[in-house]
N, C-alpha and C positions, 0 to 999 in steps of 0.2 A: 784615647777612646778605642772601644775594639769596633772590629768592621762591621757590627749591626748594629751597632750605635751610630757609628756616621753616616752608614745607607739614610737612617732612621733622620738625622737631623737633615741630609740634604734632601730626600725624598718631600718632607714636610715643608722645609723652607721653599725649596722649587715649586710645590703647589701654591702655597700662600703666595710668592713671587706672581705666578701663573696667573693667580685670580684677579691680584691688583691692575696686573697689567691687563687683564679682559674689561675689567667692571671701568679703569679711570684712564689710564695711556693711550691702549689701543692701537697700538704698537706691534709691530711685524714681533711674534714670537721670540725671536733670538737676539733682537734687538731690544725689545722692552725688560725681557731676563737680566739683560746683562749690564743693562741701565739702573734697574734695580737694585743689582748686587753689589755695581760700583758704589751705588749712594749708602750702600751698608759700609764696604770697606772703609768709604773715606769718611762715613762716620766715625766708627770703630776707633780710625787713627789721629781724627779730634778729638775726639771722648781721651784717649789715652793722652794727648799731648797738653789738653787747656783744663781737662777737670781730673777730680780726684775719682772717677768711676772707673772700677777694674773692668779692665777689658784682657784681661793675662789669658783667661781659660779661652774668649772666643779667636785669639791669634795663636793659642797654641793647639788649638782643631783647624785652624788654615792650614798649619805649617803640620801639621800630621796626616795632611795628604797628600798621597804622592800622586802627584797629578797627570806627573809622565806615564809612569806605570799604569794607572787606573785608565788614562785615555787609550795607550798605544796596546795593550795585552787585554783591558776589561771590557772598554763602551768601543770600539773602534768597529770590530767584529759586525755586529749587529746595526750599525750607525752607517757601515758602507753598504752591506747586504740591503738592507732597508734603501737607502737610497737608489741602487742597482734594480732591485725589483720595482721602482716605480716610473723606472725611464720607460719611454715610450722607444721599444724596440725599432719600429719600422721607420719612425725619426729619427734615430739613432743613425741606421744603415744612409740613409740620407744624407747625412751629414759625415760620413766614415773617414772624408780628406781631414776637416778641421779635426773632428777627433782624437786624429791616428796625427796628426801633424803638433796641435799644440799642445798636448803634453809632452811631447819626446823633444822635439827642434823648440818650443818655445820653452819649455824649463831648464833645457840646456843655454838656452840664451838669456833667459831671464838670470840664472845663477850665473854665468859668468858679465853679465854685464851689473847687475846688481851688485854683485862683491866685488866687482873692481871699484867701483864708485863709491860706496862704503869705507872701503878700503882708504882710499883715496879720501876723504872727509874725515876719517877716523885720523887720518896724520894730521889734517890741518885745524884739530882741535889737540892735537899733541900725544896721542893718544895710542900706545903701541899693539900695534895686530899686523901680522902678518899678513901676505896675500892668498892664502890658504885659508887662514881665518875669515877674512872677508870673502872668500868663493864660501865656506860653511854655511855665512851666513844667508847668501845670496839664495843657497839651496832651501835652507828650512820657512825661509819666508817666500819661498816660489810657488808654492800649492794652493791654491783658492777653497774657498768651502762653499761648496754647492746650499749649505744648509740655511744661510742666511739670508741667500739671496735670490734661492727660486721662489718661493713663496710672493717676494714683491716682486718680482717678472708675472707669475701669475695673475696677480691683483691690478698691474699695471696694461694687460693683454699683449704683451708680444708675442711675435709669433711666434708656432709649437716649432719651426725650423732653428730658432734662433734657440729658445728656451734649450732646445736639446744639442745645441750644442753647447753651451754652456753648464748643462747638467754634465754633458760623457766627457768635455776636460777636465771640470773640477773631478770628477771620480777617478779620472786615470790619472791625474797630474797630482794627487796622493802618494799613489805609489813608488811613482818614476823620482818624485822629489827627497821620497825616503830612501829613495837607495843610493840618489846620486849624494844628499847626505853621509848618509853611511860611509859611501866610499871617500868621499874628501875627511871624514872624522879618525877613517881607518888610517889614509894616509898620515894624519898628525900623530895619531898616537904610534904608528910605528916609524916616527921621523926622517923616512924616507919615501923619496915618490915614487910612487911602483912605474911601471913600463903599460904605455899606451894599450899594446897588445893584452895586457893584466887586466885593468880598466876597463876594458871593450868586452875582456871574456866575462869580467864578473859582473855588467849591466846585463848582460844577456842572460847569465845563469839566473840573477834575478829579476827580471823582470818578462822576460820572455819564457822563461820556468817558471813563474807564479800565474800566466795568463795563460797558459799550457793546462799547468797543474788545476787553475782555475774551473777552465772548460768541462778536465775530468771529473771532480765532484761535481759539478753543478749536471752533467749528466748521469754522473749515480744517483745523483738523488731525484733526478725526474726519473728515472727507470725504478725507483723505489714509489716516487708517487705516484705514478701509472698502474701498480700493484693495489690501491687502497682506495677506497673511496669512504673517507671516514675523517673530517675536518679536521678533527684535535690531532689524531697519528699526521697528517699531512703538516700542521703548522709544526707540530715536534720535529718531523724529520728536515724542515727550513731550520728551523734551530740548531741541529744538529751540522748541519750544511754550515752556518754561518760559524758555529764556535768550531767545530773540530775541526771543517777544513780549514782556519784560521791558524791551529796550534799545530796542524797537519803542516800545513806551508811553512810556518816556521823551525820545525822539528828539521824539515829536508832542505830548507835553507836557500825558500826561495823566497818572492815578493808576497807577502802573505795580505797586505792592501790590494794588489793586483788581481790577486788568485780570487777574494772574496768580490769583487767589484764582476770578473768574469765570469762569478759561480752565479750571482746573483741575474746577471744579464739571460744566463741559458735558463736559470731556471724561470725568471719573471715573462720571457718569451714563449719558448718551446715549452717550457711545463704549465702555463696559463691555458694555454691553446690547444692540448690536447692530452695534457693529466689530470687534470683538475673540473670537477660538476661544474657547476656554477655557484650552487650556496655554497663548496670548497672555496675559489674564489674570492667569493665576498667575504665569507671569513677571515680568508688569509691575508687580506687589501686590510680589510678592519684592524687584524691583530700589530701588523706591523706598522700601520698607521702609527695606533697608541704608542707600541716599543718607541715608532723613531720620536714621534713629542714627547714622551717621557723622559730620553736618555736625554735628547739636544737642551729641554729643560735643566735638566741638571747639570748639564756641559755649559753650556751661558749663566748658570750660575758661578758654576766654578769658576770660569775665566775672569768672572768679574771681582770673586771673594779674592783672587789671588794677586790682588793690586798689591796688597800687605806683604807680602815675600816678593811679588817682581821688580818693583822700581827702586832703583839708585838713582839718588837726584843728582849725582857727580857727571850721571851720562844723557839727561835729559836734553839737553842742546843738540848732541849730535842724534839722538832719537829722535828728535821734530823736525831737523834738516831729513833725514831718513825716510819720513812719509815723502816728500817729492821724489826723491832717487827712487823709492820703491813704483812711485805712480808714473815715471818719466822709464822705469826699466819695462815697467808691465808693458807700457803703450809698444816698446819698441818690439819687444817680444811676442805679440800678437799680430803686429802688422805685419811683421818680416814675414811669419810662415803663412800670415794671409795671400803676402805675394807669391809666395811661393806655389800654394796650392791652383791660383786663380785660374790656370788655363783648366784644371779639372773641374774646377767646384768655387763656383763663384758665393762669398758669403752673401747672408742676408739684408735688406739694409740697415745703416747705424750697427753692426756688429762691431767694430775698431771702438765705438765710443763704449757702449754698453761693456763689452768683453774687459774695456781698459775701467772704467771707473765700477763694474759693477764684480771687478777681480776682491772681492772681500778675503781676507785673510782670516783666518779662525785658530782654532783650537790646537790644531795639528803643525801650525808654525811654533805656539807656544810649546806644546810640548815636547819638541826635539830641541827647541831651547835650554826647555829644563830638565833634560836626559846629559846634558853636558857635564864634565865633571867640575867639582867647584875651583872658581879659581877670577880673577879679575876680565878675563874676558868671559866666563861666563855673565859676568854679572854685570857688564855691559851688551850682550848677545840678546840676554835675557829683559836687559829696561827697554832696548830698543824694538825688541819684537813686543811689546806688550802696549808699548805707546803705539807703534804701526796696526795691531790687532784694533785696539779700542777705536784709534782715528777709520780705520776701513768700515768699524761693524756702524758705529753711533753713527758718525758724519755721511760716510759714503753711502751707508743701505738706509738712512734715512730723507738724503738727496736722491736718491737712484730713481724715486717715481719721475721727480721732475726733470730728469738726465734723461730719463726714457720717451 
């Protein structure tokens, strides 16, 4: 299919998804999406296994989309910015220890305590990966997705202290996670380990260069929307802000997650508050509303349609042992830089329960999964993130009210 044919069929399936889930489920948005689309797949692959009904065409528009790409370079862009714009800035600043703490100390310890464990299960089911491998994995399954699981923190009323910090980790602990990806990916493909000193220079280059570079688009474009007072030019130039500087950060080769999460903060603060009317505002709150339940629509579809290309049942055992290592690393990786920060910035309470069972994994684990090249541990990297993705969204953010 060409790419407005498939806009065309996911666009249409995702609403019909949409509506079932409003009128019969009633199900936290990302979660009833994705419950849906499982009960298609795993149709799909009864239909093809027990009866004689072609299912050929509907697995060969699964498998013709590139799901790494479309997330990481198409919906990504707009999916963080949108999220960034809707934090509440002065909560944020509030909470600036957990913040600034548990993305950087806690995904750093999350990845190495998770891929050693991994690691370590992966042998005792016989199973060759190196320890490199298992730090890979530890990284791409370290980043939480804010998308699934503020919505039921809202519904459930915790407070706007806790809410927020759990929105500013999930948005920064994106970025940090794709780089420190990157660099353990970079290390295997050049079969040697670079020097600590290497390492250190090129977290910084990226990720301290994309929250840099961030700041400065997100201040061009409030000094462009301080110039207009005219709604539609005002949402355009957000748009602009979220793609270009996205393909901008990538171009210069820095954290282009980073850069768009800290365009989105100056401009949803500082440009709210004194570039922006009011019906500007509202407009802009409404437009990006829609973008983000549109695109995360379509993203909870995917992840679900893509049960059909993710799972190898040869790796299914060590993937269901994987949800506890994954839930037993979260917990430690949270606590630790909780203690750490506590003479500054005492959390709120139940933050260690919530922050550990309500770490959902999403989208963004899957697809640096599936950015991997092919080969047997992708296709174990890749069964096991997608059993951990489904157990986190269904199980965990459907438990979450009553955990809360």
């Amino acid at each position: 299919m060409e790419l407005p044919q498939v806009l065309a069929v996911l666009i249409t399936t995702a609403a019909v998804a949409s509506y079932l889930n409003y009128r019969f489920l009633h199900l936290a948005s990302a979660i009833g999406l994705m419950a849906i689309s499982l009960l298609i797949s795993i149709g799909l692959m009864l239909a093809a296994k027990f009866t004689a009904f072609d299912v050929s065409k509907s697995f060969a528009f699964i498998l013709s989309i590139d799901f790494s790409n479309l997330l990481l370079h198409g919906m990504l862009p707009y999916l963080l910015f949108a999220g960034a714009l809707h934090v509440d800035a002065r909560e944020l600043r509030n909470q600036a220890w957990p913040v600034a703490v548990l993305p950087t100390v806690g995904v750093a310890i999350a990845t190495l305590l998770i891929g050693t464990l991994f690691w370590l299960a992966a042998g005792l089911f016989g199973l060759e990966l190196s320890f490199l491998q298992g730090l890979l994995f530890g990284a791409l399954i370290a980043p939480t997705d804010p998308i699934a699981v503020l919505g039921i923190l809202r519904q459930a009323g915790v407070p706007k202290s806790l809410e927020a910090m759990i929105a500013g980790e999930s948005l920064f602990n994106d970025g940090v996670a794709v780089v420190a990806f990157l660099t353990i990916l970079g290390t295997l493909s050049a079969g040697e380990s670079p020097s600590a000193g290497h390492i250190v220079g090129f977290l910084l280059i990226e990720a301290a260069g994309g929250i840099a570079f961030g700041c400065l688009i997100g201040w061009v474009g409030y000094r462009l929307l301080r110039g207009v007072d005219e709604y539609p030019v005002e949402i355009f130039l957000t748009l602009a802000v979220a793609a270009g500087g996205y393909a901008m950060a990538e171009a210069i080769g820095v954290s282009a997650p980073l850069a768009i999460v800290a365009a989105g903060l100056v401009v949803g603060s500082i440009g709210r508050r004194s570039a922006m009317s009011e019906k500007t505002e509202q407009q802009l709150t409404a437009f990006w509303e829609v973008v983000d339940e549109m695109l995360n629509a379509i993203l909870f579809l995917l992840v679900g349609l893509e049960l059909v290309t993710a799972i190898d049942v040869r790796y299914l055992g060590l993937a269901t042992l994987s949800i506890a290592l994954v839930l037993v690393g979260r917990a430690i990786s949270v606590a630790l830089p909780l203690l750490m920060i506590r003479p500054m910035s005492r959390a709120p309470k139940g933050a260690l329960t919530v922050l550990t069972w309500g770490g959902l994994r999403g989208a963004i684990s899957l697809a640096l999964a599936m950015s991997l090249p092919a080969g047997p541990v992708r296709d174990l990297l890749l069964t096991t993130t997608y059993v951990i993705v489904a157990f986190s969204v269904l199980v965990q953010g459907l438990t979450l009210p009553r955990v809360i």
